[in-house]
Steps between C-alpha positions, in 0.01 A plus 500: 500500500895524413447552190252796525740687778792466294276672216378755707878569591610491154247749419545771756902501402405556151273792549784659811762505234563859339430574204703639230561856539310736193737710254583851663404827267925503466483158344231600264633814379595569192899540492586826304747481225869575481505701187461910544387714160511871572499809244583808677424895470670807695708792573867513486711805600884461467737681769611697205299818377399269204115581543259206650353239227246291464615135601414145277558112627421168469593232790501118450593354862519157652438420888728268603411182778804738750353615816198353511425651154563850541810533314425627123777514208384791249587657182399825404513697154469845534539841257459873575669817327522797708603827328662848591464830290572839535664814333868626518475898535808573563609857233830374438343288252482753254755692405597776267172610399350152388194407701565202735406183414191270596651426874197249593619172618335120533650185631285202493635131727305234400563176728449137437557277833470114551471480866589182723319477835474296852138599632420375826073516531348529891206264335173718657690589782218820480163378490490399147797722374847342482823771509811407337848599487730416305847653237779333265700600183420709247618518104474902422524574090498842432489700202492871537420746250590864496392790251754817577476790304331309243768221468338172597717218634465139660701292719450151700612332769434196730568335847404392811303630787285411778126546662317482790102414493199510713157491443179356624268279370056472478330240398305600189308187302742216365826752628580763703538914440810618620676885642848446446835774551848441346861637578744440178867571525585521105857628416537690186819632360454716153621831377142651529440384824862472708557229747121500643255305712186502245301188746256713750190456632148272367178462611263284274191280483379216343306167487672176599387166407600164700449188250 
C-alpha cells in the first residue's frame, strides 16, 4: 500500500513540473546580414551656377554589432559633371573694324569622391521603414575643363571635404528601396573656378541589399 502511494506521489510531481518553454518568433527569426550593397541614381546641384547633373554611386557598407546594431560603416563611390555655358557679348571685343570673335563659353567639373560614413539606422522605427542619419569625410578630385573663345584648357585638383546623409529605407524582396538627400562641402581652388564651394545639394534613390 506504501509502495503504490509513493507511486501515485511520484507521479503527480512529474506531471506538476513545467515544461520547457517553446522558441519565441524572435528566436526563430532569421538574423539579417551585416553586409550593405547599394548602387545609387540622382540629382546634384552645386551652390555654384555650375548647372544641376545627373548623379552616379555605388555603396558597399558594413553594420557593425555598436548600439544594438544600428551603427553602419559605409563607403561610397560617386561621379557627376555639371557644366556652365554661355556667350560673352560684350563690343569691346572687336575692334578696329574686325568682327568680334566667337565669345561663347563652356566649363565642364567633373568630380570623383570616395566618401567615408558613420550611419546610425532607427531599425523599423516606422512601421516597416527604417530612417537613417548619418555624415563623415569626403575625398573631392576634380578636374575642370574650360573652352574660352575657342581655346580649350584643363586643370585638376584634390582634397578633403565632408557630408551629411539621410534617407529612409522600404523593404523591397531580399533588400530594401531607399529616398536619400546629401549636403557636400567640397573645396576647390583653380584658376577657372577661384576659391569656391563646388559640394551642394543631392537627392537620390536606389536599391539596397543586406547579405
Amino acid at each position: 500500500m506504501n509502495a503504490l502511494a509513493l507511486l501515485a506521489a511520484l507521479t503527480t510531481l512529474t506531471a506538476a513540473e513545467p515544461s520547457a518553454p517553446l522558441a519565441t518568433e524572435a528566436d526563430t527569426a532569421p538574423r539579417e546580414g551585416s553586409v550593405l550593397l547599394a548602387p545609387k541614381v540622382g540629382f546634384f546641384k552645386t551652390t555654384t551656377p555650375l548647372s544641376g547633373d545627373l548623379y552616379l554611386a555605388a555603396e558597399v557598407g558594413y553594420i557593425t554589432p555598436l548600439l544594438e546594431r544600428r551603427l553602419a560603416v559605409v563607403v561610397e563611390v560617386n561621379y557627376h559633371r555639371p557644366k556652365l555655358s554661355g556667350t560673352v557679348t560684350d563690343p569691346q571685343l572687336g575692334g578696329f573694324g574686325a568682327p568680334p570673335p566667337d565669345g561663347t563659353y563652356s566649363l565642364a567639373v567633373r568630380e570623383v569622391a570616395f566618401l567615408l560614413s558613420a550611419v546610425y539606422r532607427f531599425e523599423h522605427s516606422l512601421g516597416t521603414l527604417t530612417p537613417y542619419v548619418g555624415g563623415g569625410l569626403g575625398l573631392y578630385l576634380h578636374r575642370a575643363t574650360s573652352d574660352i573663345f575657342g581655346s580649350v584648357s584643363s586643370e585638376s585638383d584634390g582634397g578633403l571635404g565632408l557630408q551629411a546623409l539621410a534617407g529612409l529605407e522600404l523593404p523591397l524582396g531580399p533588400g530594401g528601396l531607399f529616398v536619400e538627400a546629401h549636403y557636400h562641402f567640397a573645396p576647390l581652388d583653380l584658376v577657372t573656378t577661384g576659391d569656391v564651394n563646388v559640394g551642394g545639394f543631392l537627392a537620390s534613390l536606389g536599391y539596397r541589399l543586406r547579405l
